[in-house]
C-alpha positions as CSV (number, residue, x, y, z in Angstrom):
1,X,32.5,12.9,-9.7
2,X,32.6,16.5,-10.1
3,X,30.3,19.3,-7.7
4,X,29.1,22.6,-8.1
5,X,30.0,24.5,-5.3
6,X,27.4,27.3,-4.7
7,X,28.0,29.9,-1.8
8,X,24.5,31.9,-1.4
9,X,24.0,34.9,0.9
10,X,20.7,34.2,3.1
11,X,20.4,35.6,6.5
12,X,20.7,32.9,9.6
13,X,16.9,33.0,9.9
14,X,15.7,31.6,6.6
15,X,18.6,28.8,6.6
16,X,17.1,26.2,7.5
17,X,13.9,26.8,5.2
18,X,16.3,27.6,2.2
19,X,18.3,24.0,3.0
20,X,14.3,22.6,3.0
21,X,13.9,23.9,-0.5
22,X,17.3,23.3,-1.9
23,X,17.0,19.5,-0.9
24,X,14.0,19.2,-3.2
25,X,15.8,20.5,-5.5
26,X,18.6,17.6,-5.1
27,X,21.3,19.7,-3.7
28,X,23.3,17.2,-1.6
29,X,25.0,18.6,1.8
30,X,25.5,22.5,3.4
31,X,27.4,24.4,5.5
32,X,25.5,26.6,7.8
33,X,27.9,30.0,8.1
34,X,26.8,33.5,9.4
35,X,25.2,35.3,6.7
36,X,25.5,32.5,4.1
37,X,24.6,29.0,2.9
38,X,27.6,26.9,1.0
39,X,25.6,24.1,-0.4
40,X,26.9,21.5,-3.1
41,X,25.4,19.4,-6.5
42,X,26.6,17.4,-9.1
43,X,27.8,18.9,-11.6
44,X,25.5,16.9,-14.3
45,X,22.4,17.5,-12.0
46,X,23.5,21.4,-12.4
47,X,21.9,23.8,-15.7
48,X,21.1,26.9,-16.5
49,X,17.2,26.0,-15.0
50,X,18.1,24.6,-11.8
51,X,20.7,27.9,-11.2
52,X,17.8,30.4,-12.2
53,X,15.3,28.2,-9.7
54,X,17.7,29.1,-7.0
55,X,17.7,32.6,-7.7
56,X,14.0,32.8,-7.9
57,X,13.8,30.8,-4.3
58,X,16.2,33.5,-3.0
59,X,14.4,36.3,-4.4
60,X,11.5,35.0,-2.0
61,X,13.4,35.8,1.5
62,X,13.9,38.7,2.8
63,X,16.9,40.9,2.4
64,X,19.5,40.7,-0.4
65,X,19.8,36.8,-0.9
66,X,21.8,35.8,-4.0
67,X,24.6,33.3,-5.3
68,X,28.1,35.3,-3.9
69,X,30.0,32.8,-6.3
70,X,29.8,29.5,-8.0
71,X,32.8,26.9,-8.3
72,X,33.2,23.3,-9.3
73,X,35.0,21.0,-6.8
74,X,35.7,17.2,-6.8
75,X,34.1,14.8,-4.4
76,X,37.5,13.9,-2.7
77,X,38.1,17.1,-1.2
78,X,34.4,17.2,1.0
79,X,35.7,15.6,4.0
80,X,38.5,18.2,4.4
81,X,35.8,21.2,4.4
82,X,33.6,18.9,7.3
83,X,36.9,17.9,9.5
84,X,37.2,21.9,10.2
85,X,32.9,21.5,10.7
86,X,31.9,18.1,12.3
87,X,32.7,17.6,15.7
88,X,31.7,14.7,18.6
89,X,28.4,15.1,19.8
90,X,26.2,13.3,22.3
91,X,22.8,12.7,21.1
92,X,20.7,10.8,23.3
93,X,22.1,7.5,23.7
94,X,24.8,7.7,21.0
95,X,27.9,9.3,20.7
96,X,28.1,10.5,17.3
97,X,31.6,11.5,16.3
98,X,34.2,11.3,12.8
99,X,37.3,8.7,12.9
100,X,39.4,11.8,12.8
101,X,38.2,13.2,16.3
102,X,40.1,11.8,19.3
103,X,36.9,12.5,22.1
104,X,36.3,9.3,23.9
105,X,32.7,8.3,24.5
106,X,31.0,8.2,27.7
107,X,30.7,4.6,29.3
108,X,26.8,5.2,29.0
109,X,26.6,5.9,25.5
110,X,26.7,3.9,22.0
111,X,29.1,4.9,19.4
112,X,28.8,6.0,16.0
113,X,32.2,6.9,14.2
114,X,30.6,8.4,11.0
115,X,33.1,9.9,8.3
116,X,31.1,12.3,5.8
117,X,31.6,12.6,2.3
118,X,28.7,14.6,0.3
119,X,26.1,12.4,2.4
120,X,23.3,14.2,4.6
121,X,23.1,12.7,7.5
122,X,26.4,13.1,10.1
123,X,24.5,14.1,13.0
124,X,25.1,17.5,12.4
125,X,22.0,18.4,10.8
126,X,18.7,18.4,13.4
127,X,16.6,16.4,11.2
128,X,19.7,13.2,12.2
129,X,19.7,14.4,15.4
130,X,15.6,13.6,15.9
131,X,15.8,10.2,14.2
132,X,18.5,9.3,16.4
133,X,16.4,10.6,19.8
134,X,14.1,8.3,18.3
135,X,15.3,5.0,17.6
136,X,15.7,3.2,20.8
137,X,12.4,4.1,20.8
138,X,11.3,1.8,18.2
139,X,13.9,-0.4,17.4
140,X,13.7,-3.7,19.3
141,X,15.8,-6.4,19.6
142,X,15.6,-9.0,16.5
143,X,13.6,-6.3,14.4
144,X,14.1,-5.8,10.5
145,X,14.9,-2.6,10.2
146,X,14.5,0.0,6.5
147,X,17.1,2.8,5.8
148,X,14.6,4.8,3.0
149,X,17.5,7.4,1.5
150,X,20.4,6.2,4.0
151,X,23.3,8.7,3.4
152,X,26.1,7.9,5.2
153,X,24.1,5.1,6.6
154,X,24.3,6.7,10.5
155,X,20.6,5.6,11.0
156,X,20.7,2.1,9.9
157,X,24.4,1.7,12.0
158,X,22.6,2.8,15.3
159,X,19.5,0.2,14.5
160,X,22.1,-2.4,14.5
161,X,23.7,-1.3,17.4
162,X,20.2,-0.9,19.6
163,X,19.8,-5.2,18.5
164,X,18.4,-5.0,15.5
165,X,19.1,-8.3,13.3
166,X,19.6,-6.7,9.9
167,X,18.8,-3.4,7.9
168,X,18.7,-2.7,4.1
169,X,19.0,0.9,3.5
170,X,19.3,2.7,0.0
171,X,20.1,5.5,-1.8
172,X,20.0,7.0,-5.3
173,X,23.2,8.7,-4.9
174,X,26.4,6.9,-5.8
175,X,28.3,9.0,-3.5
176,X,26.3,8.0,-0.5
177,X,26.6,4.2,-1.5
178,X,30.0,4.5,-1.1
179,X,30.0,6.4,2.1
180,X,27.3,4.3,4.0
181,X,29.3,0.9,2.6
182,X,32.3,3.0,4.4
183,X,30.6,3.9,7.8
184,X,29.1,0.5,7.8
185,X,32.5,-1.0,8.1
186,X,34.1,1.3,10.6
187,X,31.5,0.4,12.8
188,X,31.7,-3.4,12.3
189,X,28.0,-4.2,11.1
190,X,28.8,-4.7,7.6
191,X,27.1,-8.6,8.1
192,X,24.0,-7.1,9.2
193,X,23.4,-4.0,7.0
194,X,22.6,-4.3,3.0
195,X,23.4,-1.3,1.5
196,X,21.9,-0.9,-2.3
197,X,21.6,1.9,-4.7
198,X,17.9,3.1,-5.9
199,X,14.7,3.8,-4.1
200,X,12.2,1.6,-3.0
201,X,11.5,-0.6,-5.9
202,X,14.9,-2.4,-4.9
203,X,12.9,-3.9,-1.9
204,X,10.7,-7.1,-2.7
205,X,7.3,-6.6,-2.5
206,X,6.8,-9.4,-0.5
207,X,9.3,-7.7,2.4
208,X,8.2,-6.4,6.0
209,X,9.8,-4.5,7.8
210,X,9.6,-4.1,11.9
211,X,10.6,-0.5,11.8
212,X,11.5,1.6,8.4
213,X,12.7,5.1,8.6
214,X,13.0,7.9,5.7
215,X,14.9,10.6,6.6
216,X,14.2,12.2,2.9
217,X,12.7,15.3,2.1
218,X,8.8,16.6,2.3
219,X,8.1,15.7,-1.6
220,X,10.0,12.2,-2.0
221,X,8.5,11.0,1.2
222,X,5.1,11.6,0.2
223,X,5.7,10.0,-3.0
224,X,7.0,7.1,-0.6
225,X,4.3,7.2,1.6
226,X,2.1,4.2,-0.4
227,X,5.2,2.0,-0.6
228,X,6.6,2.5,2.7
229,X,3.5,1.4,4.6
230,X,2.8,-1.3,2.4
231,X,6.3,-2.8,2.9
232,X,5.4,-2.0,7.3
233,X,4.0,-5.2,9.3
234,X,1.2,-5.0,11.4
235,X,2.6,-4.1,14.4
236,X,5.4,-2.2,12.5
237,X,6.9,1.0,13.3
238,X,7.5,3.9,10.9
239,X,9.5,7.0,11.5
240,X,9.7,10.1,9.0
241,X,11.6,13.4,9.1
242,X,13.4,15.4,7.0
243,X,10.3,17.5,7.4
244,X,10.0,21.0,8.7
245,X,7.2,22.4,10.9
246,X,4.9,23.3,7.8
247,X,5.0,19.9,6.6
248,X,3.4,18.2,9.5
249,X,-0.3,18.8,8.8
250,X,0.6,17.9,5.1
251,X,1.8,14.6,6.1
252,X,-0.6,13.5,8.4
253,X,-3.3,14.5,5.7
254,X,-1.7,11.9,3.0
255,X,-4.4,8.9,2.4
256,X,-1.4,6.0,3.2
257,X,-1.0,7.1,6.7
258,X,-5.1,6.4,7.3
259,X,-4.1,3.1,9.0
260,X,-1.6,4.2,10.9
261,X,-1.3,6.4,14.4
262,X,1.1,9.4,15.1
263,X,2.5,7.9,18.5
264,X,4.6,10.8,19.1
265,X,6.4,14.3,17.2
266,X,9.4,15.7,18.6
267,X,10.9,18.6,17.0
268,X,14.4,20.7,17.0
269,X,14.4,24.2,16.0
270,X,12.0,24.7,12.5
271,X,12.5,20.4,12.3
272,X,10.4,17.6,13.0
273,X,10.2,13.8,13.2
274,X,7.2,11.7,13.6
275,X,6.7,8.9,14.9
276,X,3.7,6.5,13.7
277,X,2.5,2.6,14.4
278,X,0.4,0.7,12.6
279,X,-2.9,0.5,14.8
């Protein structure tokens, strides 16, 4: 599959609200730089409409924000441009880190080897980072687990390794199929994690789930919303992010979450994640 490469000049401020807007508009992974934004789309997702969105969205910052160039790239070459990027981290109770990097991990942690390819959701990004913090929070030992937009399928891997019994996470992307399927068996819970292309309707109705998570975007988790808690058992645990500051009062006015509780909302920078249950 090809990608448009776009390379956009936005001050280090408005970043993370740009990479907000961009996601809605299906732009798939970025590269935080000083002074610019390299983001990345597929190249049949990419027209004339979507480029002159982008410019209008830049035209709304501050400064002289605009696209410094524009190439097309192919798929393969993504994990070159995030080995010089992604590096080991320690993020709560896991140790987060690509097959490539050498770090050990501490004796107290849990680890995550996680190889990237166009997928959003390495741990780099803070909205990973908060759903990680989370998760031993909520996952318990025998639970169910839902991966709502899984990307490289980090989230449902560290379910699995807190003792849940199985997760089925999804995507729409085929790229991020084939990358969670990956990470999934670096990290030896390929038995335990069901990893399926399309949204929610790919989950029977009849399904509950002890914990689901959405790591998604504002718009696509509202549209969620309905499903998600109807697919969440009674005592179940749902956790959303992917959601900036902004969004919270817009979430927690959406008619689905009415029977549910926000237990707790931690945040990272202009990021969130919330953290509901069923009440």
């Amino acid at each position: 599959m090809k990608y448009i490469k776009l390379v956009l000049s936005v001050t280090n401020d408005y970043q993370e609200a740009l990479i907000a807007e961009l996601l809605e508009l299906e732009f798939d992974a970025f590269e935080q730089q000083d002074g610019k934004l390299i983001t990345y789309i597929s190249r049949e997702r990419f027209s004339d409409v979507s480029r002159e969105r982008i410019e209008q969205v830049l035209a709304a910052y501050p400064g002289e924000g605009h696209i410094q160039s524009e190439e097309v790239v192919a798929d393969q070459n993504w994990n070159q441009e995030w080995e010089r990027t992604i590096k080991a981290q320690r993020i709560g109770q896991f140790f987060v880190k690509p097959t490539w990097d050498n770090s050990t991990a501490p004796s107290n942690s849990i680890l995550l080897e996680i190889d990237p390819k166009m997928a959003f959701g390495t741990g780099y990004h803070e909205t990973t980072r908060l759903m990680l913090q989370l998760l031993p929070h909520v996952v318990k030992s025998g639970d169910l687990v839902m991966d709502a937009g899984t990307g490289t399928g980090v989230l449902s891997i560290a379910a699995i390794k807190l003792g849940a019994e199985r997760a089925v996470a999804f995507d729409i992307d085929d790229w991020s199929i084939r990358n969670a399927q990956e990470n999934v068996l670096i990290n030896q819970v390929d038995r335990k994690v069901e990893v399926a292309k399309g949204s929610i309707e790919i989950v029977p109705d009849e399904t509950e789930f002890d914990v689901i998570l959405a790591n998604i975007n504002r718009n696509t988790i509202i549209d969620m919303l309905p499903s998600l808690v109807q697919h969440l058992k009674s005592d179940g645990m749902l956790v959303l992010s992917g959601l900036l500051i902004s969004d919270k009062d817009t979430i927690l006015e959406q008619e689905a979450l009415k029977k549910l509780t926000l237990i707790q909302s931690i945040r990272e920078n202009d990021w969130i994640a919330l953290q509901f249950k069923i009440t």
